[in-house]
Each structure stands twice: as C-alpha cells, then as structure tokens.
N, C-alpha and C positions, 0 to 999 in steps of 0.2 A: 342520549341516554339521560332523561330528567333524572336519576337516585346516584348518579355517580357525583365526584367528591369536584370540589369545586376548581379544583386544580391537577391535573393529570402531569407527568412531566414526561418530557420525550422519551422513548426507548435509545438508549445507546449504548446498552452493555453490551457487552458478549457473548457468545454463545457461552453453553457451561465446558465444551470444549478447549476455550480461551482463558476464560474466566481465570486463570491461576498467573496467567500471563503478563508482567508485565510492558512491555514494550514490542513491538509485532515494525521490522522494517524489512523493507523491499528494499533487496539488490537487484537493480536492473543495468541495461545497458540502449538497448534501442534496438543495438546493431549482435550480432551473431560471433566469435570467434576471439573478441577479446580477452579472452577466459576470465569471464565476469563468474563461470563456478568454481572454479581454481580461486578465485579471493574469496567469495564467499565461503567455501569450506574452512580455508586458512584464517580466515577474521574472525568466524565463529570459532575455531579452535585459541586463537590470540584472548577472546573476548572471554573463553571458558578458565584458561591460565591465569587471569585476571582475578581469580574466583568466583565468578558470576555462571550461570546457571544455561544453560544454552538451548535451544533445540532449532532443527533444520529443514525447512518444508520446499521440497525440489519441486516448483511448479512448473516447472518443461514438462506436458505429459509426452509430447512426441520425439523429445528426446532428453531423455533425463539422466542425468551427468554424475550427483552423488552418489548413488548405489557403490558405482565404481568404484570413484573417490575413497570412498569409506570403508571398501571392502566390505559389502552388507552384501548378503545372496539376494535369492526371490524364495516367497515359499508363501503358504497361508499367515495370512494376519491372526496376529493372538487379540483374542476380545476378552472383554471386561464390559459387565451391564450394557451390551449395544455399541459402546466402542471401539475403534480401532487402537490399540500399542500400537504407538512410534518406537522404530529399530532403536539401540542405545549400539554407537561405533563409540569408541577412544572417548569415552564422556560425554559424549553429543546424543540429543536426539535428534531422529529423523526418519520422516518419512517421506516418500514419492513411490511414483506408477509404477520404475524400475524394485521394486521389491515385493510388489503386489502381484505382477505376471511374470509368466515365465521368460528366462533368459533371452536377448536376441529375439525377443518375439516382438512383431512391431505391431506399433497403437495406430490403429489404421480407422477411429472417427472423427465422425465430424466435430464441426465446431460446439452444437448445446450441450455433446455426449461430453467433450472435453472440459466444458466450462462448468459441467458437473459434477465433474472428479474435483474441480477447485472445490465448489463448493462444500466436498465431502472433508476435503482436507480439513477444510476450516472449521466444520460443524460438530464432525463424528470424530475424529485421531484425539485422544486426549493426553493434550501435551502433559500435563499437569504443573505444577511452579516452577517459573521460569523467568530469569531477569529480562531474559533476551528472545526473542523468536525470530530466526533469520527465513527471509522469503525467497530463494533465486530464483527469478522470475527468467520465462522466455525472452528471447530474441522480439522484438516489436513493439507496438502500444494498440493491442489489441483488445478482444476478450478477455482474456487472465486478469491483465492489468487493471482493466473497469472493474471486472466482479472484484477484486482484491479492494480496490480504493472505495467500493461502495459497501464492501463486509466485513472487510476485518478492520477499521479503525486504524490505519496505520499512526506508529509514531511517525514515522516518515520516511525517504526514500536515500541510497546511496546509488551514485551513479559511477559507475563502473568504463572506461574509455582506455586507447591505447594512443600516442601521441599525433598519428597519422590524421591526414584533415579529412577522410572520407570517414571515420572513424569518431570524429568529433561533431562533423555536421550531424550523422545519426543520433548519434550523443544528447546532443541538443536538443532534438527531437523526442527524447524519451523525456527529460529533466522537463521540456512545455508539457507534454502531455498532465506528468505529476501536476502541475503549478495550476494547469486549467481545471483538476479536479479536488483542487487545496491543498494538497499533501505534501506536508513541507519537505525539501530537499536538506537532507543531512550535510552532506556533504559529497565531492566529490575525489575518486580516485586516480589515477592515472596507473594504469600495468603495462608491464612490458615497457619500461621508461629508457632503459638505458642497460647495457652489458656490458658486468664489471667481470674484465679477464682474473682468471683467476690464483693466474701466474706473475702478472706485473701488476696488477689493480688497477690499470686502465680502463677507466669506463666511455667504451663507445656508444654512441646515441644512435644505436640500429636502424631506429621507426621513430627517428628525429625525437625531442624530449620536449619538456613544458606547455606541450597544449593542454593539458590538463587545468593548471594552473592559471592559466589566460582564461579557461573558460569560465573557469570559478568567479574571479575577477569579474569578467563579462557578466554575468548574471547573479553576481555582489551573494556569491555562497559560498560554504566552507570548502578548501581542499584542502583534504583530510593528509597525503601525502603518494608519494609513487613505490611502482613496486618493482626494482629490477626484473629484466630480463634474466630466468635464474635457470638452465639446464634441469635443475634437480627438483626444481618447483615442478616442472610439466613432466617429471618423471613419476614421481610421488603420485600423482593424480594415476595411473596408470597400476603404479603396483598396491595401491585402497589403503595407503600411510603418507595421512594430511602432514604435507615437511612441516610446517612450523612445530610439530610434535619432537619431530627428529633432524630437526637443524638452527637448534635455540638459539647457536651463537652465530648464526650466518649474518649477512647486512641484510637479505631479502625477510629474515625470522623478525630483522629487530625493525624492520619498517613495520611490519605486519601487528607488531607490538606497541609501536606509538600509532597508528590508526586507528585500533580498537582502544587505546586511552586517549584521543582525541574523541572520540565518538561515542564516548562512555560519558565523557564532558559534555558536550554540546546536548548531551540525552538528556542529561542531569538538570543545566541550566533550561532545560527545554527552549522548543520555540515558539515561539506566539504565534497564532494563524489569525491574520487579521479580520476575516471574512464571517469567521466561526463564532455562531452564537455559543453564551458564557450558560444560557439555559432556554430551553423550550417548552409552555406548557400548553394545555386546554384550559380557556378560562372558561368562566362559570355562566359564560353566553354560549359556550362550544367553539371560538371563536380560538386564535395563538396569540399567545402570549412569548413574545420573543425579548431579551435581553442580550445586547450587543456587546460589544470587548470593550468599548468605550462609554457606557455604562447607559445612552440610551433604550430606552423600553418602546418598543412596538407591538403595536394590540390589529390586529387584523382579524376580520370577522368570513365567517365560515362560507359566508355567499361570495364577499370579494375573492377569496382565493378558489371559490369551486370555477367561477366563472375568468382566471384567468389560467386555469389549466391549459395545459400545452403538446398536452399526449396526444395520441393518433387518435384517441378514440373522440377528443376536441376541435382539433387541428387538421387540418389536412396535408399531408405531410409532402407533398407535390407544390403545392399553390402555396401553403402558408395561411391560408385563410381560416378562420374560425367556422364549424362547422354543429358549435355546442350552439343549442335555441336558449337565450337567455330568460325565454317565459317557461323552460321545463325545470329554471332550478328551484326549488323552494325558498320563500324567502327565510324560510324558520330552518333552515338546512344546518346542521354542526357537525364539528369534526369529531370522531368518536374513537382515536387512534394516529399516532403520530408517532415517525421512528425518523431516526437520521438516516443518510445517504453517506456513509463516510465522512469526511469534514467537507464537505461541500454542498450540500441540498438535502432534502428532509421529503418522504413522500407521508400522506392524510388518506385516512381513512374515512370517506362522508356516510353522511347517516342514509344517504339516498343511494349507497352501493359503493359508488366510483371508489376506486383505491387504484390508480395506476399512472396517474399524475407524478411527477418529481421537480418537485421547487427549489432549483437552487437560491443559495442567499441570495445572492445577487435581485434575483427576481423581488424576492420578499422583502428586501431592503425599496425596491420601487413603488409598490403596492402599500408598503406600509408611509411612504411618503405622501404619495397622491390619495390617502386615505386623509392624514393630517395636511394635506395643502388645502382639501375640500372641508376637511373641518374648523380649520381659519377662517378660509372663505366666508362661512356657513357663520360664523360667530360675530366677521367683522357687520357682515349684513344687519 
C-alpha cells in the first residue's frame, strides 16, 4: 500500500471483548481427574477475596464442570450490543457450554464445531474489567489449548497435578506443550497432597506427596503450593458452594489463600518471555521491523520471509519439500498486515494475497541472521 504511514505496528490487542481484562491464565492439567476445576473454582474465589476482580471461562465444552460448581442453571444468554453476559455466581464471572444448553444434554460435535465455541468465548461474552481471567482448560494439549495460546494472549499458564507418577508424567506434558508455544508457566500446584485426619491431625500422604514440588524444581518453575486432600472440598463442588467461601479457616481454605497471593506476586513481578519480540512493525520498504528483548533490531524484507513460508499451501506437508516457484514471488511484494500468534510467532498479510503462513520467532530470528551474515558478506567484498 504506497499511501500508508511509514511504520504499521503489529496487531496485539484484544478483542473488545477482552479488552477490559487484565491478565487472561490458563489452568490446565494435561491429564483428566485431578480436579484441576475444583482449584480453579477455589483460586478464583481465594483471588476474588483478595479484592481483585475475577471472571471464569469453563473451556471443557464436552464436559464442563463450573456450571455445577457455581450452582448457575442453563437458560438463554442475556445480550447486550451483540454480546454475550457472563453468569455473575458468589462474585465471580463465568461462562461455559453448561449454561448455554440444556441440562444433561450432551455436546455431541466435532472438533472445528468445538474449537468454535472457544473462539466465541473469547470474542463475543463480555467480560468487562477484570484483574484476573481464569481459563479451566480441558484434559489434553489439543485444540482448545492452541486456539487459547494463539488468541487470547495469555499471561501465562498454572499447572494443576496430583502426587502420583502417572499423573505427573501427563503433567509434564501439558507444562511442554505451554513452553513450545511461549507461554510462560506461572506456576505449578500440587492437589490432593496429603489427608489431614480430622480428629488427630495426622496427615497421611494418600497418593504419595511432593511430586509437585520435584517437578517445579525439574523445570526451574514456581510451585505455588499443595492442596489437601479435603472430603468437603469435593463435596462443595457437588452442592454449587465454592468451600473456600464457606470454609475460611480450614488448612485446605488457607492454602488456597497463600496460592492466589503467590500468584498475584509472581503476576506483578511479571515474567520475561525471552523469545518475544518487545515490538513489531512494517517498515516503510513493507518489509518487519522486529525489535528483540535484548535490544537488537531485525529489518527483514517482504520477499525473504514470503519465500520462507511453511504452510501447506508452500510446503508439502508429507515430503517437507518446498512447493512455492520462487520466480511467482514479486520481487516489489510487501507485507500490508501483521498480527501476533500468541507470544510465539506472528502470521503477514502479503500484497500478493498469501495470508496463511505463521512465523514463529524462532524462524524470524534465523532469516533475520542469514540476511545480515549475507550483508557482511556483501560489504567485506
């Protein structure tokens, strides 16, 4: 576009759905059954007690847990200008699938139908101002999990585990997931640590204890702390009154209460994501203009990076092999739109159509090397 301004800067706000939001974290687990919505509920209630501003988006659509929890019905959504109202339970916002259909009626599509509803969550429900936005994400590292780390901008993720080793190796496996798509790991919790009798205060270690804390350790992150084994905690979830409302002075109430003031910390101080460019523009060749954490500047031009796309429509996604004609690209080709990928890669809009490429940094940190190894080259000559 020769009349646009000499400098564009990347797209990375929010939708206006978000927009009021500020911190957006995923509670995940990997694995199924650790009642990673059982803490999520109770941490957002801990984090609301705190006086911070809360709301709770259940991204299980095929089985979605808070409704329950909350004691919120199902019925029609109330709108506002095209939006969806998020339910308001015990101070909380939240929305999920379970409120939108009818009771016990099951969500029987497929995977894009599903990954759609994310989408909606995140684009149309208006949360409105909010310190905090808690995620509980499904059981895997799937769909959800991608669309989430490539649209909502995560502050970052809390991993949710129970002490048992099949329960941690999944574990693990959620926490890579995050790490390979930049999103920093907050911290991690351990539930169901240990059961303290409630007649002697002998606490027996059920489902063995401190793997949590080993893992943390193992991959040099925070653990935030553990959560008894607590009869009343998994009762609570059942009759839609989040305990830590109504069991303030429990030991399970006050664990739940130093997590959300560790993790209210750790938010504050934020975390540096080392990979993550500090800014993104269009220079005035159409070409990126990239600025790194470490204050180097990368200038890459619109034909290098058309011609190292990596999409199927480039690539051959069987073989590996390049399938773009490097004589169909223009050489006067520029980029006319650039938005980020979550904290990990940026997709461009070219003037010659293409928009379906996704550049992680990584890539762009190589391309912008072998741009300046050839322009040494070029100069020592």
């Amino acid at each position: 576009m020769a009349d646009q301004p000499h400098t564009q800067k990347a797209r990375g706000e929010l939708p206006r759905s978000l927009s009021g939001v500020k911190h957006i974290i995923a509670i995940g687990s990997g694995k199924g059954g650790v009642g990673k919505s059982t803490v999520a509920v109770n941490l957002a209630m801990a984090l609301k007690q705190s006086g911070a501003a809360v709301g709770l988006m259940d991204a299980d659509i095929y089985g979605p847990s808070q409704p329950g929890m909350l004691g919120a019905g199902s019925g029609a959504p109330r709108m506002t200008e095209g939006f969806i109202l998020p339910v308001e339970r015990h101070g909380l916002l939240m929305m999920s699938i379970g409120v939108l259909m009818e009771a016990d009626r099951p969500v029987i599509w497929r995977a894009p139908i599903a990954n759609k509803m994310i989408q909606q969550f995140l684009e149309n429900v208006l949360w409105g101002q909010l310190d905090y936005l808690l995620i509980d994400l499904p059981p895997g590292t799937g769909d959800v999990q991608l669309t989430l780390a490539q649209q909502a901008h995560l502050t970052g993720a809390v991993i949710v585990t129970t002490p048992q080793q099949v329960a941690l190796g999944v574990a693990k496996k959620g926490l890579q997931m995050f790490e390979q798509v930049n999103v920093p790991i907050l911290g991690i919790i351990e539930n169901m640590s240990g059961f303290v009798c409630p007649h002697c205060q002998t606490e027996t270690a059920i489902f063995k204890s401190g793997g949590g804390a080993k893992m943390a350790d193992t991959f040099d992150v925070n653990f935030l702390g553990s959560i008894p084994l607590d009869p009343a905690l998994m009762s609570s979830g059942d009759d839609g009154l989040p305990f830590f409302t109504h069991n303030g002075d429990s030991p399970t109430s006050r664990a739940f209460a130093t997590i959300a003031e560790r993790l209210v910390k750790i938010v504050s101080e934020g975390i540096f994501v080392e990979d993550e460019p500090t800014s993104i523009e269009i220079g005035p060749d159409g070409g990126l203009v990239i600025t790194w954490p470490d204050g180097q500047v990368g200038r890459l031009s619109a034909h290098d990076l058309r011609l190292s796309c990596r999409c199927a429509m480039c690539v051959d996604e069987e073989s590996g092999e390049r399938t773009l004609d490097p004589r169909r690209v223009p050489l006067g080709i520029k980029i006319e739109a650039v938005s980020r990928v979550g904290r990990y890669a940026l997709t461009c809009a070219f003037s010659d159509g293409h928009n379906t490429g996704i550049f992680g940094y990584d890539l762009l940190k190589e391309i912008s090397r072998k741009r300046n190894d050839a322009s040494a080259q070029s100069f020592s000559v």
